[in-house]
mmJSON file of the N, C-alpha and C atoms, coordinates in Angstrom:
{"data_MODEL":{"atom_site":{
"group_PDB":["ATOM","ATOM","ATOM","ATOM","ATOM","ATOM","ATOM","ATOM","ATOM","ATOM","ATOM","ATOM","ATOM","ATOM","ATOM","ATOM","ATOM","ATOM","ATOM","ATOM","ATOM","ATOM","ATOM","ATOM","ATOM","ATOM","ATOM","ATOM","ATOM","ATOM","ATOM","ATOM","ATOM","ATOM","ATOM","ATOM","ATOM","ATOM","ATOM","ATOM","ATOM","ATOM","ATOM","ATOM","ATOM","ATOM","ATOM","ATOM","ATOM","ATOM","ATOM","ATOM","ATOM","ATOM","ATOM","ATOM","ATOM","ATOM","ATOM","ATOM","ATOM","ATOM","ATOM","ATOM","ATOM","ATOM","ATOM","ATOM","ATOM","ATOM","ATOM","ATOM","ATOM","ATOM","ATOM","ATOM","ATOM","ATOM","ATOM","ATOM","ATOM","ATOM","ATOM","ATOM","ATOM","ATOM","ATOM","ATOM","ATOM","ATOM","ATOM","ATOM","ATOM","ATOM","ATOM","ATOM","ATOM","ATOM","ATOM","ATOM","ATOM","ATOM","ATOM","ATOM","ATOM","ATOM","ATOM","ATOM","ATOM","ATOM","ATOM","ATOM","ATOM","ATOM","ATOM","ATOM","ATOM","ATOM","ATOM","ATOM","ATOM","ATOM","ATOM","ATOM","ATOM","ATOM","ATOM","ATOM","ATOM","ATOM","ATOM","ATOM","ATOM","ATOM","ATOM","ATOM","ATOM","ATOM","ATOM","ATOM","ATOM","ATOM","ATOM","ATOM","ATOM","ATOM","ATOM","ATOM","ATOM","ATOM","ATOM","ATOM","ATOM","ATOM","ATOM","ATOM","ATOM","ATOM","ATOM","ATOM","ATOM","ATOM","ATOM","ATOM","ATOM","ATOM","ATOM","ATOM","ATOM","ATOM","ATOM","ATOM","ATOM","ATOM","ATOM","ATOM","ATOM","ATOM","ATOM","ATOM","ATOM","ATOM","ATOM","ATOM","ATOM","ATOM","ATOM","ATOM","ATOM","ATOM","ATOM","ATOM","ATOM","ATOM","ATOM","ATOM","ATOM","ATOM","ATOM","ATOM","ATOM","ATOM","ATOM","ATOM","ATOM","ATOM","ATOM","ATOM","ATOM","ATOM","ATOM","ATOM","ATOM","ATOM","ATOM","ATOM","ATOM","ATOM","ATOM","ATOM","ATOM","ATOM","ATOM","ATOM","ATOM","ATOM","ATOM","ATOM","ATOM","ATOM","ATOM"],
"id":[1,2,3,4,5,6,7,8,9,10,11,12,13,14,15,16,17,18,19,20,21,22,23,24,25,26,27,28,29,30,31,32,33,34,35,36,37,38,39,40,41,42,43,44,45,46,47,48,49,50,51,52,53,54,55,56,57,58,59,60,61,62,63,64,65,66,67,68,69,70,71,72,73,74,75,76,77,78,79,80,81,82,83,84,85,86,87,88,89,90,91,92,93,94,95,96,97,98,99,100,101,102,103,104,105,106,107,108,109,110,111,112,113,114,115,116,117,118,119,120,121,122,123,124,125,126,127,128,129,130,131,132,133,134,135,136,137,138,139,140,141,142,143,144,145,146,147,148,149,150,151,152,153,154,155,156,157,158,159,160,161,162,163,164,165,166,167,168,169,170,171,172,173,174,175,176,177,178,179,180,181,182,183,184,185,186,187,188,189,190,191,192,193,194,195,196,197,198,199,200,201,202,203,204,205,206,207,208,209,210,211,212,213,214,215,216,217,218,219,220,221,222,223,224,225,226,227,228,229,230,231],
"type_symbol":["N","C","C","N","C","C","N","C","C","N","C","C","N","C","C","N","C","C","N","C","C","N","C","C","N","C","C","N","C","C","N","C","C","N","C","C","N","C","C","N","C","C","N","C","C","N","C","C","N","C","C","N","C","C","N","C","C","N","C","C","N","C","C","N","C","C","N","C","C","N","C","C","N","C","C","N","C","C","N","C","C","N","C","C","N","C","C","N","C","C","N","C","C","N","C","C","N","C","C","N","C","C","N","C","C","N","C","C","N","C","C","N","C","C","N","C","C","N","C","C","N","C","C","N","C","C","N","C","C","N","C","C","N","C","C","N","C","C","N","C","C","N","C","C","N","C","C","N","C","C","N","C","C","N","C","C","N","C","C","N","C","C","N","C","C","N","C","C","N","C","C","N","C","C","N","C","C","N","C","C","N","C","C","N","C","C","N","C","C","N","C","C","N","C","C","N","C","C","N","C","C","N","C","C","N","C","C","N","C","C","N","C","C","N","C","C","N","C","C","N","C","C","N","C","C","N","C","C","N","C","C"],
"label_atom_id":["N","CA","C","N","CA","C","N","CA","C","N","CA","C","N","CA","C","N","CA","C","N","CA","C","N","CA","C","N","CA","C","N","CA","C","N","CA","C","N","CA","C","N","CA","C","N","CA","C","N","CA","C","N","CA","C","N","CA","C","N","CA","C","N","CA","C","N","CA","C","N","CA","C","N","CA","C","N","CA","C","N","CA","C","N","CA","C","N","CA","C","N","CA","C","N","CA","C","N","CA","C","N","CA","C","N","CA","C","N","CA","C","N","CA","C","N","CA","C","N","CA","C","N","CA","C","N","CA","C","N","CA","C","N","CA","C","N","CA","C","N","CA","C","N","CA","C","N","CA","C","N","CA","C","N","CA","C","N","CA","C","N","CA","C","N","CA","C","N","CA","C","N","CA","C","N","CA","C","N","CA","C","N","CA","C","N","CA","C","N","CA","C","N","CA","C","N","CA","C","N","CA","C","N","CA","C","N","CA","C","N","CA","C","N","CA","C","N","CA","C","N","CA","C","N","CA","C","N","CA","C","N","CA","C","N","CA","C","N","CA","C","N","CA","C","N","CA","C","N","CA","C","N","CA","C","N","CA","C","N","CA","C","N","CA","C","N","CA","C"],
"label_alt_id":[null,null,null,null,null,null,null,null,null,null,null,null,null,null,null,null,null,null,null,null,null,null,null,null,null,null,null,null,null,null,null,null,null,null,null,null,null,null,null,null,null,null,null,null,null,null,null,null,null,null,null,null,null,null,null,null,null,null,null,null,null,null,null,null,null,null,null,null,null,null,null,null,null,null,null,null,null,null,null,null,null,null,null,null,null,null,null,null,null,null,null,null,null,null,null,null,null,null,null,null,null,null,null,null,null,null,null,null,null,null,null,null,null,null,null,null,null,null,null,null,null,null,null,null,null,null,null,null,null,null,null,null,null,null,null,null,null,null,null,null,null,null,null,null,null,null,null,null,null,null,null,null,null,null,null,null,null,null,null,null,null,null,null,null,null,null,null,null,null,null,null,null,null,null,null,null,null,null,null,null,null,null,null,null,null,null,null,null,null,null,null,null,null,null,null,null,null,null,null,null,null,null,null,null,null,null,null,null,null,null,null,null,null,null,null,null,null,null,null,null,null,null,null,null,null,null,null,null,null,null,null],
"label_comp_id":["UNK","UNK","UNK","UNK","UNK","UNK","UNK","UNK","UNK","UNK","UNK","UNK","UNK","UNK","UNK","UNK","UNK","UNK","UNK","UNK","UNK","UNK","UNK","UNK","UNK","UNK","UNK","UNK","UNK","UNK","UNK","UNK","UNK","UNK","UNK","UNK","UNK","UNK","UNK","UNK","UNK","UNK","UNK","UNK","UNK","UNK","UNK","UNK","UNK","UNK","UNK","UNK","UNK","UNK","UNK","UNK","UNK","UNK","UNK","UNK","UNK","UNK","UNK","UNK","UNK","UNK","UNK","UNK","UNK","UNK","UNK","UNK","UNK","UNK","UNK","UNK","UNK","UNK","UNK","UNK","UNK","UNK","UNK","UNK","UNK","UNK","UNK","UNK","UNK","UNK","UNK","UNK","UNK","UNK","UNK","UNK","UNK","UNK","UNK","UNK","UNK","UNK","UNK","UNK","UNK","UNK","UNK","UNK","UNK","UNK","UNK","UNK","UNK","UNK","UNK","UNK","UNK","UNK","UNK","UNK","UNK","UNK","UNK","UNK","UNK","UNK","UNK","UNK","UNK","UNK","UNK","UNK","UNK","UNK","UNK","UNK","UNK","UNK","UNK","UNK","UNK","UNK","UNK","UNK","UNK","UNK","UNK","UNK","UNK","UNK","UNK","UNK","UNK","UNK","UNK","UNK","UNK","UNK","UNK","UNK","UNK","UNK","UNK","UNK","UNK","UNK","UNK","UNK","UNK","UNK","UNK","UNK","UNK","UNK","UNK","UNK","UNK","UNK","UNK","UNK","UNK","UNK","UNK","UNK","UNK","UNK","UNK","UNK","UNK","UNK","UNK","UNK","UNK","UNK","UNK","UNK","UNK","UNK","UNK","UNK","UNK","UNK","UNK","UNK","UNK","UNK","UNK","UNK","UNK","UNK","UNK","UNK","UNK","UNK","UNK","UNK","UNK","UNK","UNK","UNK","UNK","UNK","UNK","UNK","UNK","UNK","UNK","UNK","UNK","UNK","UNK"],
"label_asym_id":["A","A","A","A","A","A","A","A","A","A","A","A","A","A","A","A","A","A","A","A","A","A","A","A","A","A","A","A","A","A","A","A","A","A","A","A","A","A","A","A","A","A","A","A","A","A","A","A","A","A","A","A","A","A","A","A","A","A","A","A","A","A","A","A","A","A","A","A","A","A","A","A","A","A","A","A","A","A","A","A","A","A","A","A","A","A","A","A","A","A","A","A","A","A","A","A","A","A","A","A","A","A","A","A","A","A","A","A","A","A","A","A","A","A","A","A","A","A","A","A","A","A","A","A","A","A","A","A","A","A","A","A","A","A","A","A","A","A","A","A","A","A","A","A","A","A","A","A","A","A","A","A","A","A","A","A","A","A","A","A","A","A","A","A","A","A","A","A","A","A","A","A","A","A","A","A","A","A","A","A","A","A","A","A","A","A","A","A","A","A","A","A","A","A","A","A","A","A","A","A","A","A","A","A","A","A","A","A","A","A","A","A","A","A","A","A","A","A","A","A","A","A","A","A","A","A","A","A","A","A","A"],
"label_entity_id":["1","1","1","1","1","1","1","1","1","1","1","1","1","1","1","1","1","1","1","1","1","1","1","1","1","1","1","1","1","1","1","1","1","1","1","1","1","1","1","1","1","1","1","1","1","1","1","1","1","1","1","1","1","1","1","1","1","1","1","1","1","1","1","1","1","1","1","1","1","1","1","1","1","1","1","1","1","1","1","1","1","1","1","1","1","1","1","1","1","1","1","1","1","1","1","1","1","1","1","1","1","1","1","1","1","1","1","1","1","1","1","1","1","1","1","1","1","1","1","1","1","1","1","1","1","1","1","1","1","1","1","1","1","1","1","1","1","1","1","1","1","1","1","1","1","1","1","1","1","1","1","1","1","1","1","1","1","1","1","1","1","1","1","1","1","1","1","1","1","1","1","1","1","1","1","1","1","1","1","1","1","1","1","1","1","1","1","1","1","1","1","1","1","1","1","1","1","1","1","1","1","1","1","1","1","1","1","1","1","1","1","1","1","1","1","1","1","1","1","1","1","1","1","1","1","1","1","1","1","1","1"],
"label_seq_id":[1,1,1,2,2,2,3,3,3,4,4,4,5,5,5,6,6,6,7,7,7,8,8,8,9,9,9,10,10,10,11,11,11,12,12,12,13,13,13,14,14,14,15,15,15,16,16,16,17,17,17,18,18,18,19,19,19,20,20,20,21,21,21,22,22,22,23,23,23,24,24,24,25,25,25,26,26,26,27,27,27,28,28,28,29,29,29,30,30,30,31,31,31,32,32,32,33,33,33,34,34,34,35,35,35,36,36,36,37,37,37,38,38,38,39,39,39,40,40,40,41,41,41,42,42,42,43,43,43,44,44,44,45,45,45,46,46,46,47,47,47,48,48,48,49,49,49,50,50,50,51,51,51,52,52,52,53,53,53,54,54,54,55,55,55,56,56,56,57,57,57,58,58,58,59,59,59,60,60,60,61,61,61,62,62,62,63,63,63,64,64,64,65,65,65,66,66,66,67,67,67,68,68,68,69,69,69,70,70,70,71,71,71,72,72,72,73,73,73,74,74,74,75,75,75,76,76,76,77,77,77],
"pdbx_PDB_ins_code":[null,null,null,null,null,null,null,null,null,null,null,null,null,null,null,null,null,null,null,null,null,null,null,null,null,null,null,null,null,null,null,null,null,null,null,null,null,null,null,null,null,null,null,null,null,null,null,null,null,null,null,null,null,null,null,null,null,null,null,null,null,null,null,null,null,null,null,null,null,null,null,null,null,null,null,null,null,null,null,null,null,null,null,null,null,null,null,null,null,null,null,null,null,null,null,null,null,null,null,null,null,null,null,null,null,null,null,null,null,null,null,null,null,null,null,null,null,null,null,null,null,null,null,null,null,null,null,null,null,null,null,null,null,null,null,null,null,null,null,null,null,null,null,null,null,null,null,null,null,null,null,null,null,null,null,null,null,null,null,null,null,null,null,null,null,null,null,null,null,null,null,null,null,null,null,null,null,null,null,null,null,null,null,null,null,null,null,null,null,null,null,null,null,null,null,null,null,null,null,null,null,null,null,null,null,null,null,null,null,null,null,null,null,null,null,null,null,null,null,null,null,null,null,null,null,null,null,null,null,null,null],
"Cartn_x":[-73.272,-71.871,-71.051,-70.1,-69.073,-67.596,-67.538,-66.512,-65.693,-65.181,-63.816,-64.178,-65.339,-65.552,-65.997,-66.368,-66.749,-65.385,-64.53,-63.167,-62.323,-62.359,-62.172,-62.513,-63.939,-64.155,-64.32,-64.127,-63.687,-62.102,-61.165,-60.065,-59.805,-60.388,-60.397,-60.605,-62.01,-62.673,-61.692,-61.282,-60.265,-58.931,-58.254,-57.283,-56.865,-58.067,-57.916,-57.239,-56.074,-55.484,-55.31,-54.864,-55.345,-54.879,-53.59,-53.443,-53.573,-54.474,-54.195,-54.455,-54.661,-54.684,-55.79,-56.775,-57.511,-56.856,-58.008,-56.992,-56.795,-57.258,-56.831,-55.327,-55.404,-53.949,-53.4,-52.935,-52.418,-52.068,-52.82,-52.829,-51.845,-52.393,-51.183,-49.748,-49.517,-47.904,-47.335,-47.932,-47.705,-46.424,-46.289,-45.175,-44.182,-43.983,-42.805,-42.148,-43.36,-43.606,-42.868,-43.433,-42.882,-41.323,-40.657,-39.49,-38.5,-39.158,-38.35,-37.859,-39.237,-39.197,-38.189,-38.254,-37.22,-35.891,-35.733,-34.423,-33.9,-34.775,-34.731,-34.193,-34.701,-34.14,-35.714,-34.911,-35.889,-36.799,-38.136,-39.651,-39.187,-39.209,-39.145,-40.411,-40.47,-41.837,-42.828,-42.995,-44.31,-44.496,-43.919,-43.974,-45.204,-44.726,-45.267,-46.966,-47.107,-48.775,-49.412,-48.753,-49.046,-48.828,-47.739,-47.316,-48.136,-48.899,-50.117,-51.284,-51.545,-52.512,-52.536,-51.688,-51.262,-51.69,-51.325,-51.445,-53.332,-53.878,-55.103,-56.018,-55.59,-56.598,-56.022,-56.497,-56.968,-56.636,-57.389,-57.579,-56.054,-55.95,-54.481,-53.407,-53.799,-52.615,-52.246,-52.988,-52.89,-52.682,-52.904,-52.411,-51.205,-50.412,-49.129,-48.484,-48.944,-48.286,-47.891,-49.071,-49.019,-48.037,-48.11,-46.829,-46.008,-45.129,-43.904,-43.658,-44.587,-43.942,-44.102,-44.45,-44.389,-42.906,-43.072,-41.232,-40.031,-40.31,-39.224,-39.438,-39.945,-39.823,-39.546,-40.096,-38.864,-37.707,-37.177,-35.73,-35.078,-35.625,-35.377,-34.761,-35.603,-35.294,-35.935],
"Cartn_y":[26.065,25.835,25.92,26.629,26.74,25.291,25.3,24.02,24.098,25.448,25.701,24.777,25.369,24.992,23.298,22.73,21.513,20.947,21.217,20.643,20.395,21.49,21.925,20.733,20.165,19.141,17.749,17.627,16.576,15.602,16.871,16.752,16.856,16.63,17.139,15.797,15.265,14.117,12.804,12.913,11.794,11.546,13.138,12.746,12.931,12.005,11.774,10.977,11.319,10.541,9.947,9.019,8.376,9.114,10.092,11.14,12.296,13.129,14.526,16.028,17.188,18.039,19.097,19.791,20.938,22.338,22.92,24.261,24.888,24.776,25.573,25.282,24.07,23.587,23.832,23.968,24.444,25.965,26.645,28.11,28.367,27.246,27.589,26.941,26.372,26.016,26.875,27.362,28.067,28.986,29.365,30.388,29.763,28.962,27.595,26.913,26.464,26.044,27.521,28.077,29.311,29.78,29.693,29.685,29.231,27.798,26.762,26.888,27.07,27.389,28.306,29.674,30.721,30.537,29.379,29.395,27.683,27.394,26.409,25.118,24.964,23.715,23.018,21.638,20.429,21.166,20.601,20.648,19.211,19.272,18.137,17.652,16.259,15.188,15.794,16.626,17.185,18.196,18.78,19.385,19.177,17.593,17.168,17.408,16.807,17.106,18.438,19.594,21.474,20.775,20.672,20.75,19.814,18.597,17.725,19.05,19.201,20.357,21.068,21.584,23.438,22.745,21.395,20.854,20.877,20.518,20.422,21.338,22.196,23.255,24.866,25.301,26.635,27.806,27.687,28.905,29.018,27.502,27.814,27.977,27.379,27.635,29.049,30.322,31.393,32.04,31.82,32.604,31.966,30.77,30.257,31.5,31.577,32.137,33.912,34.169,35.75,35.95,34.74,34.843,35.11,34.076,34.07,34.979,35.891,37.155,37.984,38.214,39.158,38.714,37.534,37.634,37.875,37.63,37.664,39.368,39.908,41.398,41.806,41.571,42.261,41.719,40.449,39.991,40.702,41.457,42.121,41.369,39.908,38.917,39.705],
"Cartn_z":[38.878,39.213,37.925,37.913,36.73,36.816,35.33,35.107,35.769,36.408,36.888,38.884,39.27,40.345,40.161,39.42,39.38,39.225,38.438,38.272,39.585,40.074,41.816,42.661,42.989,43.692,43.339,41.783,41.257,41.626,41.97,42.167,43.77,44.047,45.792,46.083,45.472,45.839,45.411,44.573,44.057,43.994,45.003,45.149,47.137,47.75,48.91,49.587,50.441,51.435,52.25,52.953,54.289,55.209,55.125,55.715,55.295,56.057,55.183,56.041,56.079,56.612,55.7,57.067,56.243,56.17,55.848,55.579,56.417,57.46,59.156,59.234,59.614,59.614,59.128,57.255,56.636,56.815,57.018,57.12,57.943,59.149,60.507,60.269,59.831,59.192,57.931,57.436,56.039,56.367,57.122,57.339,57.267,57.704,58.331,56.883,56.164,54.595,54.037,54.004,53.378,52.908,54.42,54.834,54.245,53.965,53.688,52.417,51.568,50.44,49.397,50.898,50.414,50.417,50.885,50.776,50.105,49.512,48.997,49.703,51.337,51.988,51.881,51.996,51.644,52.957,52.013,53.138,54.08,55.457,56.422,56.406,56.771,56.272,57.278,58.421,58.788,58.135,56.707,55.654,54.941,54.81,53.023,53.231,54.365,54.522,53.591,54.153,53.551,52.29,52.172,50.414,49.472,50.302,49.759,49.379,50.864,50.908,49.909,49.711,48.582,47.219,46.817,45.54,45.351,46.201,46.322,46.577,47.358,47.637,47.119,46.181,45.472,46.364,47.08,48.227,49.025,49.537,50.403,49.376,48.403,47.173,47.165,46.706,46.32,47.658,48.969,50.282,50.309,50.178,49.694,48.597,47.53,46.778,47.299,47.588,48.092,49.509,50.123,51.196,50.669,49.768,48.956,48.83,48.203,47.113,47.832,49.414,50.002,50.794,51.151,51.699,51.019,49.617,48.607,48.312,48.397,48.33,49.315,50.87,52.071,51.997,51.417,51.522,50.081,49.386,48.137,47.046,46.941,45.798,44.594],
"occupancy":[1.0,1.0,1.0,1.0,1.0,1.0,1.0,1.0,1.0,1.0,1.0,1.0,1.0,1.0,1.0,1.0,1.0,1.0,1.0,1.0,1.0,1.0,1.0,1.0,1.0,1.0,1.0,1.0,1.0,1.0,1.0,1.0,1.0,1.0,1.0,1.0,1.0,1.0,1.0,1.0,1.0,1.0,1.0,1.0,1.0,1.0,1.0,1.0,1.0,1.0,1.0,1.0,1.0,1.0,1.0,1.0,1.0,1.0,1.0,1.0,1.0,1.0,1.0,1.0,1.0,1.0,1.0,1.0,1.0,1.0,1.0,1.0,1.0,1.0,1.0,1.0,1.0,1.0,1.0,1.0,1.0,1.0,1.0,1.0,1.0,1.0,1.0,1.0,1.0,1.0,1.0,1.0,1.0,1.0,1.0,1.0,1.0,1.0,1.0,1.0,1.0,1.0,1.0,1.0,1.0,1.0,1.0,1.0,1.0,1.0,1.0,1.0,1.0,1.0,1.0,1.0,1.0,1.0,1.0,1.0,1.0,1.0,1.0,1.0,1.0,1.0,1.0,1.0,1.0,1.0,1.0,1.0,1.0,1.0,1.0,1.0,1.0,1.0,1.0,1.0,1.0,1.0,1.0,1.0,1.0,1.0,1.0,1.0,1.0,1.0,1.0,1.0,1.0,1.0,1.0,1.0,1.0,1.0,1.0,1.0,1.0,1.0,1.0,1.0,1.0,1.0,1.0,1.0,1.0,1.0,1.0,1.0,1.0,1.0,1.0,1.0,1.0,1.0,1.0,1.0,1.0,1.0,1.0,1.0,1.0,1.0,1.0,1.0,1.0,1.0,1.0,1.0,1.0,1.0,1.0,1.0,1.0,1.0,1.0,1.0,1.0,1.0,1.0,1.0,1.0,1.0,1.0,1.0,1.0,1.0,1.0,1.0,1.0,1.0,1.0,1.0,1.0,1.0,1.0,1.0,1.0,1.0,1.0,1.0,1.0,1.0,1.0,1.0,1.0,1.0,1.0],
"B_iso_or_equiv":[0.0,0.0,0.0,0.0,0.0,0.0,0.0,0.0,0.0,0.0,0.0,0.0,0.0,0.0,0.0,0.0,0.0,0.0,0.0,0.0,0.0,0.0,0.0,0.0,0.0,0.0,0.0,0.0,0.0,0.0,0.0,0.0,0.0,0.0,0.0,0.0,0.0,0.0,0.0,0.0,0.0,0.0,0.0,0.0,0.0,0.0,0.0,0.0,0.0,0.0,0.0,0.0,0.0,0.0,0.0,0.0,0.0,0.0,0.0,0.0,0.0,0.0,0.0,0.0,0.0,0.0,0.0,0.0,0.0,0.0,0.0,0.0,0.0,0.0,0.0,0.0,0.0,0.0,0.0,0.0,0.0,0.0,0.0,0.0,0.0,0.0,0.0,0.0,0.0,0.0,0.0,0.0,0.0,0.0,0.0,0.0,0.0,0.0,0.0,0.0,0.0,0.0,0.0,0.0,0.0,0.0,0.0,0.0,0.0,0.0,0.0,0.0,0.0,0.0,0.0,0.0,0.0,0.0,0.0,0.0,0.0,0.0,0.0,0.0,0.0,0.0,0.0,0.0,0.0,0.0,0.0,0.0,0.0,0.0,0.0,0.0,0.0,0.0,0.0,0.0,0.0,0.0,0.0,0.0,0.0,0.0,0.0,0.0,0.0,0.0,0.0,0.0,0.0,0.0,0.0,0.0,0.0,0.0,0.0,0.0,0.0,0.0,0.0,0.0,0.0,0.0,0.0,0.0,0.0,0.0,0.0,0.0,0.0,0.0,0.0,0.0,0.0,0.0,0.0,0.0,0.0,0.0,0.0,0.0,0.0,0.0,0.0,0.0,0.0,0.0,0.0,0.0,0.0,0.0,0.0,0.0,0.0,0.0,0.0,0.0,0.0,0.0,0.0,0.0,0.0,0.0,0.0,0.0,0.0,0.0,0.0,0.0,0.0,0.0,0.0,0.0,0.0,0.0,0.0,0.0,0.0,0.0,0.0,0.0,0.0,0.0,0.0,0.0,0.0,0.0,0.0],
"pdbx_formal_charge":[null,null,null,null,null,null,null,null,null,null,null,null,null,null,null,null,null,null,null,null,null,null,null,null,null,null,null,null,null,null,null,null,null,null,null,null,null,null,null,null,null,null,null,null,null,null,null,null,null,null,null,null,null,null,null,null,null,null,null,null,null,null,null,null,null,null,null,null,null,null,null,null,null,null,null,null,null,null,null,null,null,null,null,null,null,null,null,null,null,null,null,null,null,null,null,null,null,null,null,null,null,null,null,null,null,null,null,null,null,null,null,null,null,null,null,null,null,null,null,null,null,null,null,null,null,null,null,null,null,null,null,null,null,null,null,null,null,null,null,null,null,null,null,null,null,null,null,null,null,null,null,null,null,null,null,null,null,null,null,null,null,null,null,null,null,null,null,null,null,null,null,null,null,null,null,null,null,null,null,null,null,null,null,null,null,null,null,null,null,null,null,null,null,null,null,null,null,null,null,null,null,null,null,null,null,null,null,null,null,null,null,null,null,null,null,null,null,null,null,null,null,null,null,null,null,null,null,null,null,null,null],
"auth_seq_id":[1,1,1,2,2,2,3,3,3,4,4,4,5,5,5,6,6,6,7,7,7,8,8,8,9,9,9,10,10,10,11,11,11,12,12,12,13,13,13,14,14,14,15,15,15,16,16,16,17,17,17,18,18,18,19,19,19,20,20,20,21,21,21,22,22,22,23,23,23,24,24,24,25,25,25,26,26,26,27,27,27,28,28,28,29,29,29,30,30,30,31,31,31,32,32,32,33,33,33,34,34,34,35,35,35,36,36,36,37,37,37,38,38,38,39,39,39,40,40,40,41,41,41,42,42,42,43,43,43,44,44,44,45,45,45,46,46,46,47,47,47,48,48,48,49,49,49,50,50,50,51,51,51,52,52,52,53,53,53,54,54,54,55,55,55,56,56,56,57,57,57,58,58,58,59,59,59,60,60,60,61,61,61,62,62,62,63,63,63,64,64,64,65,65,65,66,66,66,67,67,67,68,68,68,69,69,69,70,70,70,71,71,71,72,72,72,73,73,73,74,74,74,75,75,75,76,76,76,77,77,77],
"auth_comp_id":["UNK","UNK","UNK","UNK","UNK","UNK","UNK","UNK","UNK","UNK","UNK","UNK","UNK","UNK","UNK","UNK","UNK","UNK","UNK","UNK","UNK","UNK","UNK","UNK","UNK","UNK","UNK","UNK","UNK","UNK","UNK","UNK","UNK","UNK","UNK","UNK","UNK","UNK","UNK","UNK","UNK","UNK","UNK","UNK","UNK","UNK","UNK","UNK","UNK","UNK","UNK","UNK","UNK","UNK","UNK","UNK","UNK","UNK","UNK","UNK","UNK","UNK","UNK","UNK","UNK","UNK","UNK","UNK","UNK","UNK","UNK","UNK","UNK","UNK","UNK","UNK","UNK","UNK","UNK","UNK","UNK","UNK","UNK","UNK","UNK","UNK","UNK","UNK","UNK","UNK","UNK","UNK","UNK","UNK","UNK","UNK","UNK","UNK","UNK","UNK","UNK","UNK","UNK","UNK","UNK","UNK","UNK","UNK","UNK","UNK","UNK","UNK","UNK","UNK","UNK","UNK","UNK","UNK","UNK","UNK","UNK","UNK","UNK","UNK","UNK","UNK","UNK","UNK","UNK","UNK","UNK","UNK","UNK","UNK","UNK","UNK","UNK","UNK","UNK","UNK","UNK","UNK","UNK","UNK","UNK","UNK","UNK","UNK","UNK","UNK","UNK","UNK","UNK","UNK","UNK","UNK","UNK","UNK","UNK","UNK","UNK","UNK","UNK","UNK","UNK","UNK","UNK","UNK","UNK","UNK","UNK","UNK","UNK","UNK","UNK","UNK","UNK","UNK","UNK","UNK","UNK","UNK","UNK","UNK","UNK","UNK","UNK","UNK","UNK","UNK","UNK","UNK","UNK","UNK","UNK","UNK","UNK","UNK","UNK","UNK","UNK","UNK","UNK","UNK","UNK","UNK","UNK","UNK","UNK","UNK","UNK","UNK","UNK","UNK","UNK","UNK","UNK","UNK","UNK","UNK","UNK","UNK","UNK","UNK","UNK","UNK","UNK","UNK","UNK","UNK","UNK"],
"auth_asym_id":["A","A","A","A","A","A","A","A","A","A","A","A","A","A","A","A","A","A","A","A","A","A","A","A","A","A","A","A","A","A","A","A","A","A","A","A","A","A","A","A","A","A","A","A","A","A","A","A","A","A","A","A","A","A","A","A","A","A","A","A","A","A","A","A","A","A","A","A","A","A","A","A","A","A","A","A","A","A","A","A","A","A","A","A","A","A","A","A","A","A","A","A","A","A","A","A","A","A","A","A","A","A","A","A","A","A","A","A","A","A","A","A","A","A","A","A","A","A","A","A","A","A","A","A","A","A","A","A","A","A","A","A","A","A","A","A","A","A","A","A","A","A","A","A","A","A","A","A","A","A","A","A","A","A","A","A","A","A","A","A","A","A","A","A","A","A","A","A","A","A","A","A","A","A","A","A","A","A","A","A","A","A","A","A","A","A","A","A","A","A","A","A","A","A","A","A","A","A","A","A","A","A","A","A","A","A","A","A","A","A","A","A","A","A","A","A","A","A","A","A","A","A","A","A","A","A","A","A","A","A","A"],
"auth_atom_id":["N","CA","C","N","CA","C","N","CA","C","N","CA","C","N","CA","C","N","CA","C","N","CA","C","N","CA","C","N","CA","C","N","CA","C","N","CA","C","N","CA","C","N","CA","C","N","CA","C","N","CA","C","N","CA","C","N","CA","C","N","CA","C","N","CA","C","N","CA","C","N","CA","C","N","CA","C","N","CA","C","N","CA","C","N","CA","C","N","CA","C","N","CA","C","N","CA","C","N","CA","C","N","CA","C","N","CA","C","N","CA","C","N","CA","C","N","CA","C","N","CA","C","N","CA","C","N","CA","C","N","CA","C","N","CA","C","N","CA","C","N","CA","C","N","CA","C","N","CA","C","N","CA","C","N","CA","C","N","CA","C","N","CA","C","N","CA","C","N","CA","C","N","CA","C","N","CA","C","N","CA","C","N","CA","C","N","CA","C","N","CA","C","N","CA","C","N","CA","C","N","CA","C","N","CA","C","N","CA","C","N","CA","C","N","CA","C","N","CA","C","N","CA","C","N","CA","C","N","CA","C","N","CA","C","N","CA","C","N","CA","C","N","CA","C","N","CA","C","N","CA","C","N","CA","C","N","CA","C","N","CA","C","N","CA","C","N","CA","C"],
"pdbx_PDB_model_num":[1,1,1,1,1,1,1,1,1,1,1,1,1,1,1,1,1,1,1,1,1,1,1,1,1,1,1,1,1,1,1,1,1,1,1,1,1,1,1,1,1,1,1,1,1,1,1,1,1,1,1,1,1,1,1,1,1,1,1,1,1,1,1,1,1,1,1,1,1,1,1,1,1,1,1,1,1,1,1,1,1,1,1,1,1,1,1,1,1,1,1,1,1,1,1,1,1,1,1,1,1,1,1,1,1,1,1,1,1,1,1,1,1,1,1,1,1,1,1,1,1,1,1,1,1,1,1,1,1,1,1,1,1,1,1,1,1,1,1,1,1,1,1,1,1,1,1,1,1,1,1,1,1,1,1,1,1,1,1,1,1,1,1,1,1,1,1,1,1,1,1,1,1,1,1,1,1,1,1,1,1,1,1,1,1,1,1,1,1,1,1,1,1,1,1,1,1,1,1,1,1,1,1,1,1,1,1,1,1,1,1,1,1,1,1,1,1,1,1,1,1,1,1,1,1,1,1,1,1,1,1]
}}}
């Protein structure tokens, strides 16, 4: 296992919530999250969960990011 991946579930493991969401879920709101983002209106509190999520998980992080920059290039930001 490499430091990068050990760092990964070090941080997963210790920064657990009493509420929280996996990445299915996440995946399936991401658009919504997305949105919001683009136009810079506050995330609404069935938000914050994703935006917990995105801080924590790697994987949904970077399908987060690659959304973005695909909407901000059809809206020609």
């Amino acid at each position: 296992m490499d430091l990068n991946a050990l760092k990964r579930i070090i941080r997963a493991a210790t920064t657990v919530r009493p509420v929280e969401i996996g990445c299915d879920d996440c995946l399936a709101q991401l658009d919504v999250f997305a949105e919001h983002q683009l136009v810079n209106k506050d995330v609404p509190e069935a938000m914050r969960l994703v935006a917990e999520h995105l801080e924590r998980c790697d994987d949904c992080s970077e399908e987060f990011v690659s959304l973005l920059a695909a909407l901000r290039t059809l809206e020609g930001k």
